[in-house]
C-alpha positions in Angstrom: 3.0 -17.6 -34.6 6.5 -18.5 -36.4 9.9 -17.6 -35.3 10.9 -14.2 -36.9 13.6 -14.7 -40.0 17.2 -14.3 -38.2 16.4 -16.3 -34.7 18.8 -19.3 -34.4 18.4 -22.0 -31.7 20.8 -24.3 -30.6 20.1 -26.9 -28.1 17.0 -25.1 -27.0 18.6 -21.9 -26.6 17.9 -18.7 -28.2 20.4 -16.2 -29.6 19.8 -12.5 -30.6 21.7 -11.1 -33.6 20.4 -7.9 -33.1 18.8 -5.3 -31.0 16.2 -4.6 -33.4 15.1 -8.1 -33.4 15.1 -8.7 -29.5 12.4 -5.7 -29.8 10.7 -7.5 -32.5 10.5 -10.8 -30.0 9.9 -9.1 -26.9 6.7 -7.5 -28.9 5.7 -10.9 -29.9 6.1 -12.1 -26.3 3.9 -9.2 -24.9 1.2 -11.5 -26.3 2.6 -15.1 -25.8 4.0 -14.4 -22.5 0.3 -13.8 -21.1 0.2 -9.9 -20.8 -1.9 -9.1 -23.7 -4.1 -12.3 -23.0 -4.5 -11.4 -19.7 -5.5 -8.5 -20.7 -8.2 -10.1 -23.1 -8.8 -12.1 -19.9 -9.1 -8.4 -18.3 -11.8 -7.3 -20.6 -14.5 -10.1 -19.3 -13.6 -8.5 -15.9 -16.6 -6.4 -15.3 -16.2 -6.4 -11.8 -13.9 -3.5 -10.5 -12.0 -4.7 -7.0 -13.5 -2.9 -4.0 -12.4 -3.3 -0.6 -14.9 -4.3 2.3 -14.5 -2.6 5.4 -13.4 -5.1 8.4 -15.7 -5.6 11.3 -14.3 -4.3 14.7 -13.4 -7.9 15.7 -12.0 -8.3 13.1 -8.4 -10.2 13.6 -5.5 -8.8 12.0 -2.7 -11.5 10.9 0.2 -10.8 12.7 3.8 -12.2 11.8 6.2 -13.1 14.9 10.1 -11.9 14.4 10.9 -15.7 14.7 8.9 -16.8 12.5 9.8 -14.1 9.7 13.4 -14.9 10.7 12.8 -19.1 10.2 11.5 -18.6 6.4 14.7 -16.7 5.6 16.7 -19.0 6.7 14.5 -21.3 4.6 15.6 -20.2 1.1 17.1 -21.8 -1.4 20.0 -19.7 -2.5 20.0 -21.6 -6.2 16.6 -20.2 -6.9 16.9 -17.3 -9.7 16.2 -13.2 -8.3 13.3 -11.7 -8.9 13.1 -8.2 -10.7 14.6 -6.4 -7.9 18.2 -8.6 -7.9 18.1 -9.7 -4.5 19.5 -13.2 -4.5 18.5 -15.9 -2.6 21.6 -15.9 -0.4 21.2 -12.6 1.2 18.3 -13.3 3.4 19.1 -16.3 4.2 22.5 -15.5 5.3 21.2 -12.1 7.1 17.9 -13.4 9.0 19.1 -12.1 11.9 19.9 -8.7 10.8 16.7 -8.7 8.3 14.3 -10.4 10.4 13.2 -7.7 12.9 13.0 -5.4 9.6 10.8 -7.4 7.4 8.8 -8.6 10.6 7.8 -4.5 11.1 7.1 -4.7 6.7 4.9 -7.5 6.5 2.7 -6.7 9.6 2.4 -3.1 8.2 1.0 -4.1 4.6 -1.2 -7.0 6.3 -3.2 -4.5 8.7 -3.6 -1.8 5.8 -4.2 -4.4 3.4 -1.7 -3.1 0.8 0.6 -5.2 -0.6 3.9 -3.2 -1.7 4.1 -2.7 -5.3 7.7 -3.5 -5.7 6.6 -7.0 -4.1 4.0 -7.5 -6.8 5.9 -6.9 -9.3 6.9 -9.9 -12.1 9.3 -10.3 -15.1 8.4 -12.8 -17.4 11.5 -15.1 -19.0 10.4 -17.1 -22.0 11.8 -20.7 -21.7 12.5 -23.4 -24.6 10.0 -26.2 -23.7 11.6 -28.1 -26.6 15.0 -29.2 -27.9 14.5 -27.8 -30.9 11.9 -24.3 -31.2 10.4 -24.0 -34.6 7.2 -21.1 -33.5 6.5 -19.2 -29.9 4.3 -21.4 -28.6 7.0 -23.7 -27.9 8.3 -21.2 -25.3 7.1 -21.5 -21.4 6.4 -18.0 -19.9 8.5 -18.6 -16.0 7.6 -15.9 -13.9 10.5 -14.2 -11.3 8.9 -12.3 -8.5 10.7 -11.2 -5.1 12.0 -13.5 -3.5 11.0 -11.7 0.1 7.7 -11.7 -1.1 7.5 -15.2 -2.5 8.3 -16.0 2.1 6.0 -13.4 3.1 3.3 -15.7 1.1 4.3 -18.8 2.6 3.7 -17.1 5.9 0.5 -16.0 5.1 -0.7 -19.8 3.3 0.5 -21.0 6.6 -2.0 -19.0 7.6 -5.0 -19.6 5.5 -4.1 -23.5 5.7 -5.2 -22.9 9.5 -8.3 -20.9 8.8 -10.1 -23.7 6.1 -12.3 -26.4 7.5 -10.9 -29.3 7.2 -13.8 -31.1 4.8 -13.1 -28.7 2.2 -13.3 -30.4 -1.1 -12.4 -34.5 0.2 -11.5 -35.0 -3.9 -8.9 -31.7 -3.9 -5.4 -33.9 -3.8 -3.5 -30.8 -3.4 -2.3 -28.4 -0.9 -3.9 -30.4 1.5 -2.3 -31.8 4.5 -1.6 -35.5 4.1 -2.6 -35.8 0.3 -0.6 -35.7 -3.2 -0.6 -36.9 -6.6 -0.3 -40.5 -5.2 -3.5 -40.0 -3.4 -5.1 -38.2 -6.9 -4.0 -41.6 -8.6 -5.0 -44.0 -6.4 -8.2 -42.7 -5.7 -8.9 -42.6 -9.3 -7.8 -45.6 -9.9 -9.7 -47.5 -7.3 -12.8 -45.5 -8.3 -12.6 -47.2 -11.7 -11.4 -51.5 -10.7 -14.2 -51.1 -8.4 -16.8 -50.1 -10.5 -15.0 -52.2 -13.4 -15.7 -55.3 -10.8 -19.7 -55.4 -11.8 -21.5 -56.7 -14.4 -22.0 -54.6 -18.0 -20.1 -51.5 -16.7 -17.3 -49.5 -18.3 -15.5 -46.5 -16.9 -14.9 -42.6 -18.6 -12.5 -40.4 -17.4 -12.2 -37.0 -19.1 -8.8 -35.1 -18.3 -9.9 -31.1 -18.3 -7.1 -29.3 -19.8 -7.8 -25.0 -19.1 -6.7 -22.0 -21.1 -4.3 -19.8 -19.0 -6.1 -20.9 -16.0 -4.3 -19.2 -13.2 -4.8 -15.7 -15.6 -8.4 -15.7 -15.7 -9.5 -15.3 -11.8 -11.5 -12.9 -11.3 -10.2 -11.4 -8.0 -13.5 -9.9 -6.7 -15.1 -13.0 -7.5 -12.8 -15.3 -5.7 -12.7 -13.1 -2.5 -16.1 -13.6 -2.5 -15.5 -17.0 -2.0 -13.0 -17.0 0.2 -15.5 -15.0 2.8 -17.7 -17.7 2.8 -14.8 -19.9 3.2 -14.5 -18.2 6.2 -11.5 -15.7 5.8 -11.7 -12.6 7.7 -12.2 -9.2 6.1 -9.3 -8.0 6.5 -7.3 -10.6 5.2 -8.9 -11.2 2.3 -8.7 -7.1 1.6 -4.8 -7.9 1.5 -5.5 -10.7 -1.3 -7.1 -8.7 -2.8 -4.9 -5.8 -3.4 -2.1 -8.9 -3.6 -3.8 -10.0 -7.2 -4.7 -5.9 -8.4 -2.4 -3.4 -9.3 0.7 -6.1 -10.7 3.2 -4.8 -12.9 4.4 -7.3 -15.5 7.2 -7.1 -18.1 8.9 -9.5 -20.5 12.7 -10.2 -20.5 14.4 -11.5 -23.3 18.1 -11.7 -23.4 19.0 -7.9 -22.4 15.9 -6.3 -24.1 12.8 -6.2 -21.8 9.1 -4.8 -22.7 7.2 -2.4 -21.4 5.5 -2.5 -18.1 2.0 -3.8 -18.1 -0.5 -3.4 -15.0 -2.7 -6.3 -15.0 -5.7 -6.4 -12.1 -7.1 -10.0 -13.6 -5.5 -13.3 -12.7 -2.7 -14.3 -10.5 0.7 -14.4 -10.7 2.1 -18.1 -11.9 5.1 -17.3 -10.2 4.0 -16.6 -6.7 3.2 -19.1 -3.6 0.1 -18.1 -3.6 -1.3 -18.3 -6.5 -1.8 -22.0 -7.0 -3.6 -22.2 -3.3 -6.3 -19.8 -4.1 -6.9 -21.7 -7.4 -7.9 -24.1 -5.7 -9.7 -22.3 -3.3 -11.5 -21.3 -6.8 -12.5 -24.4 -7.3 -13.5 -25.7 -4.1 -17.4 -25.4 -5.5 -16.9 -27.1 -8.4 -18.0 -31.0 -7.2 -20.1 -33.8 -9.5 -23.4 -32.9 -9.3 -24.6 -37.0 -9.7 -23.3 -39.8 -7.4 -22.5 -42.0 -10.2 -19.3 -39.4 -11.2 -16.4 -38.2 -9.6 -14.6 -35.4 -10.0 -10.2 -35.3 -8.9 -8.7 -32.1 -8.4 -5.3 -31.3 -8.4 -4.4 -27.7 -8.3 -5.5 -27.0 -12.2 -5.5 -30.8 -13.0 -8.8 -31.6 -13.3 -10.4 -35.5 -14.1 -13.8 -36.2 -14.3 -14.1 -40.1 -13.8 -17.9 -41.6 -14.9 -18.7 -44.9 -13.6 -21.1 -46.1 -16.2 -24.2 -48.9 -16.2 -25.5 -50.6 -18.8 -24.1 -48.0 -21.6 -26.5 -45.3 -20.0 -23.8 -42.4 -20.0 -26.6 -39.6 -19.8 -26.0 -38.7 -16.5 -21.9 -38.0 -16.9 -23.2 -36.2 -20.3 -24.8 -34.1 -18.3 -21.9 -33.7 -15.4 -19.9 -32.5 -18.2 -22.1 -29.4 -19.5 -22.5 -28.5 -16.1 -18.9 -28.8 -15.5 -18.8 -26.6 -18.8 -21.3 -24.0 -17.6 -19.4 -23.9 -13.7 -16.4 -22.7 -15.8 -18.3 -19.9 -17.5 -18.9 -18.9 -15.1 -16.2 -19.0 -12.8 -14.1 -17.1 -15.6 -12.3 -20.2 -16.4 -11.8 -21.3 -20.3 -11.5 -24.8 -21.8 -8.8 -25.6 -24.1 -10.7 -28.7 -26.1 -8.0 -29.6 -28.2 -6.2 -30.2 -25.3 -8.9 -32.1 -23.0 -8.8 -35.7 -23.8 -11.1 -38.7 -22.8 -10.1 -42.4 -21.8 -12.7 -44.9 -22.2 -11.6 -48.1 -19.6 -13.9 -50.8 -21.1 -13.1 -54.6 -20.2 -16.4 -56.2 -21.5 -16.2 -59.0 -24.6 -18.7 -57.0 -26.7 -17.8 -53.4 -26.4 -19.2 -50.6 -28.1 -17.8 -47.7 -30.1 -18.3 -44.9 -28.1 -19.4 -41.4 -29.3 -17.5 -38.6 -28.3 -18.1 -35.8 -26.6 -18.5 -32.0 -27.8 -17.6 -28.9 -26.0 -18.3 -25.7 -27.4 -19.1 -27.3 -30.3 -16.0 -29.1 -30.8 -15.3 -32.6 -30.3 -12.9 -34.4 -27.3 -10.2 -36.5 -28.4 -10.5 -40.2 -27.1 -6.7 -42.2 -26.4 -5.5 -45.1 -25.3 -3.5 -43.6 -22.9 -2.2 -40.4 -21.3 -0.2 -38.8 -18.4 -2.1 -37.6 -15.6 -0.1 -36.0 -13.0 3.3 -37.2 -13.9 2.2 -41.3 -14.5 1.6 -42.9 -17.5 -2.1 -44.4 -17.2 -3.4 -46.8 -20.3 -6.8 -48.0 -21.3 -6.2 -51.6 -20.1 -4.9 -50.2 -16.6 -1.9 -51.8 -16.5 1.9 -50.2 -15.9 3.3 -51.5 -18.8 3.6 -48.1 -20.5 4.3 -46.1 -17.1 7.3 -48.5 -15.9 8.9 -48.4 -19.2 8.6 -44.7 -19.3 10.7 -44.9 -16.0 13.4 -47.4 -17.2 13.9 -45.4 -20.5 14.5 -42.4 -18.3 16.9 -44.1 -15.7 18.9 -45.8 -18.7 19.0 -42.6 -20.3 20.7 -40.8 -17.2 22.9 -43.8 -16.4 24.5 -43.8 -19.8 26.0 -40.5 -19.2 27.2 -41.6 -16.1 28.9 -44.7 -17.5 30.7 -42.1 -20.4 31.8 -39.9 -17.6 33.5 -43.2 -15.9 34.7 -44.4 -19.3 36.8 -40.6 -19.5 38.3 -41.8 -16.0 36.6 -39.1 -14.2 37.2 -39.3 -10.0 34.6 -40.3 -7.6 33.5 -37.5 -6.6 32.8 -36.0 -9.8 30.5 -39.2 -10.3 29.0 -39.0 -7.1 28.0 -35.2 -7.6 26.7 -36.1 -11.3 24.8 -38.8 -9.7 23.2 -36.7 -7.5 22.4 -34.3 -9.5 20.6 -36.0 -12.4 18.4 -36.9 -8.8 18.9 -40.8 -9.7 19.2 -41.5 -6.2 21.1 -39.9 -3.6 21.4 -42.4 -0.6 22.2 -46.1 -0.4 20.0 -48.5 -2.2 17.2 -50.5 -0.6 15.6 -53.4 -2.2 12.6 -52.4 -3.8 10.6 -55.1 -1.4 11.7 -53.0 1.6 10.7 -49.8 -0.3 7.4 -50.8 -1.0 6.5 -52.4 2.2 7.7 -49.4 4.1 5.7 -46.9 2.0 2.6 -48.6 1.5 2.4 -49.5 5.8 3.3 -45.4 6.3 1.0 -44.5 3.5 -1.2 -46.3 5.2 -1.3 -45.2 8.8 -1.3 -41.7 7.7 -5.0 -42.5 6.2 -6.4 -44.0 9.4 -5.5 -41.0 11.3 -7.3 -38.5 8.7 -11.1 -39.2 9.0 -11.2 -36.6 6.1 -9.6 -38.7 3.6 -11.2 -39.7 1.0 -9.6 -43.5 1.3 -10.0 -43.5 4.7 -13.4 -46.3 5.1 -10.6 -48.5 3.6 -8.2 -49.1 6.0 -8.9 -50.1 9.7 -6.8 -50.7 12.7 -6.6 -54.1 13.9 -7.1 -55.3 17.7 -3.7 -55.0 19.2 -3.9 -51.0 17.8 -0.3 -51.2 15.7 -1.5 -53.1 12.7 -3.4 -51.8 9.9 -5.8 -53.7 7.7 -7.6 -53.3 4.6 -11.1 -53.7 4.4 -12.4 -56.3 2.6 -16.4 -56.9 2.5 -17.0 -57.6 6.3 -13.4 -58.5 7.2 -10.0 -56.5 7.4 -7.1 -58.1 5.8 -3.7 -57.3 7.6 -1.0 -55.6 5.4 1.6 -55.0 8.2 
């Protein structure tokens, strides 16, 4: 889709000449902006939401006035309003005087399981993903919702954080107490040097890239799962009505769309949405021992530790992976998948590559996966110059801003800001031990992580070890 005739862009931004033509791109952006393919989405949605009715011990949530009042005070007055202009400063300069109110709201919509629709309801803001824009697709759709709501979810994932058992999914990296991308990485990575440590092996990893993901849940069909997860009735009646009924729009400059309601997907803007994604996926683990698959949120990496060049069964992980996601609603963007093949052997072999949906996946050399540069060979040579371009880049500007005589604390708030680093310097020696020895304590303390059987505590209790064959090798 190109950029209609008389839309200029400077420095990323976009300029409207005329009304007519901000109705011509708001039009366009009813499609790109995920309304009308949400409602494509909609159209595989042949199940209609119906709420169950709660058993009578069944437990309503119910928020405390301190509580409501503590995630006021918790907002961050730079974050942009939602649709219904209420700035991030008013509640969290009046939590006193809103808390008792809001406290009497919220319990009201979570025992009738009815969300308010003003609190559902999202404007779309295209934003330049590029410098320069040449067509539509190079705009991100950012979603604004209320910014009351957006707390009254974190209350409520509080909540549902509590409720999960705590083996849910070992390789889901996020949203999970003591894990993040480092833990994603790491795992990934050890998965592979191990394997890479036999004879005749090679590793795959294939790095799912999905269509619109968050806009294709089915909500019937998640709450579904979240019962079995062990939810109560009438909480997930509330999500329920949270992802049904949501009015969307598109705002461009001062010209906005018209209103769609859209029963399919969830909002990308909300707290929620990314938790119950995941919550989507919680089923969705390899099927053969010799595979692995990492989630992160929508990130998804299927790593196959391969023997002998027999790749049949990871072959097969992958069209059942493709079959879970037809079924779960979810689509595969193939152009966008992409496969790594981490081969170390003398006499390698070209390797075939695979088709989904008919249409082949794109092997490289190296990719970003989850923020770090990863290469064929494994090493960081790629991901640490990344990092030192970036740092030069930002200290450059600082260094012209000194040049032009500019006072210290202009400089110190620039430096700050560019988030180079905001405290005094530690040598990267210190920085490393440090992290590594609280990185890994917090792993012997969770039996449920996945790197746990790695690390041990020594004799005297304080020191942690690494496990190597039958012995533990002291790293603090």
């Amino acid at each position: 889709m190109n950029v209609p005739n008389g839309l200029n862009n400077y420095n990323g931004s976009v300029k409207l000449k005329e009304n007519k033509l901000g109705r011509q791109i708001i039009s366009n952006f009813e499609h790109f902006c995920n309304l009308s393919n949400s409602a494509d989405f909609a159209s595989t949605n042949n199940v209609a939401p119906e709420k169950s009715i709660p058993l009578q011990n069944d437990q309503v949530l119910c928020l405390t006035a301190a509580d409501v009042r503590r995630t006021l005070r918790g907002v961050n007055p730079r974050k942009a309003a939602g649709p219904d202009n209420i700035p991030g400063r008013v509640p969290r300069e009046c939590a006193d005087q809103l808390a008792d109110v809001l406290t009497d709201i919220f319990n009201i919509s979570l025992s009738c399981a009815v969300v308010p629709t003003c609190f559902k309801t999202t404007t779309i803001v295209p934003v330049p993903k590029k410098p320069t824009v040449s067509c539509l697709n190079d705009y991100c759709p950012i979603a604004l919702t209320s910014i009351i709501m957006k707390r009254f979810e974190r209350l409520v994932m509080r909540h549902i954080k509590t409720q999960l058992p705590p083996s849910l999914g070992p390789l889901q990296f996020a949203y999970r107490s003591n894990r993040s991308t480092d833990d994603a990485i790491s795992t990934t990575l050890h998965l592979a040097l191990i394997h890479l440590d036999k004879k005749g092996t090679y590793v795959t990893m294939l790095f799912i890239h999905f269509s619109s993901a968050f806009n294709t849940i089915v909500p019937q069909h998640l709450i579904g799962k979240l019962s079995l997860l062990g939810l109560n009735t009438s909480l997930c009646n509330w999500i329920l009505d949270f992802l049904t009924g949501r009015p969307q729009s598109v705002r461009m400059g001062s010209s906005t769309s018209n209103t769609t309601t859209l029963s399919t997907g969830a909002p990308q803007g909300s707290v929620l949405s990314p938790l119950l994604f995941t919550l989507l996926t919680h089923d969705c683990a390899a099927m053969h021992s010799s595979n692995h698959i990492i989630k992160f949120a929508d990130d998804m990496t299927v790593v196959g530790l391969i023997n002998k060049d027999n790749e049949s069964a990871y072959r097969e992980e992958v069209r059942d992976l493709v079959s879970w996601c037809k079924v779960n609603n979810l689509y595969l963007n193939v152009d966008k998948t992409k496969e790594m093949v981490v081969d170390f052997r003398r006499a390698r072999q070209d390797h075939s590559p695979l088709a989904i949906n008919g249409s082949s996946v794109e092997i490289v050399k190296n990719i970003k996966f989850l923020g770090v540069h990863i290469a064929e060979n494994l090493t960081w040579t790629l991901n640490t110059s990344s990092i030192t371009k970036r740092a030069q880049q930002r200290l450059y500007f600082l260094r012209k801003l000194r040049e032009a005589h500019l006072p210290s604390p202009i400089l110190t708030t620039f430096y700050r800001a560019v988030k180079i680093i905001g405290v005094s310097l530690l040598s990267i020696t210190n920085i490393y031990i440090t992290r590594c020895i609280q990185k890994a304590t917090n792993i012997v303390k969770d039996p449920t992580h996945p790197s746990h059987e790695l690390f041990t505590l020594l004799p005297s209790g304080r020191r942690v070890g690494t496990k190597i064959g039958h012995k533990a090798k002291e790293i603090q």
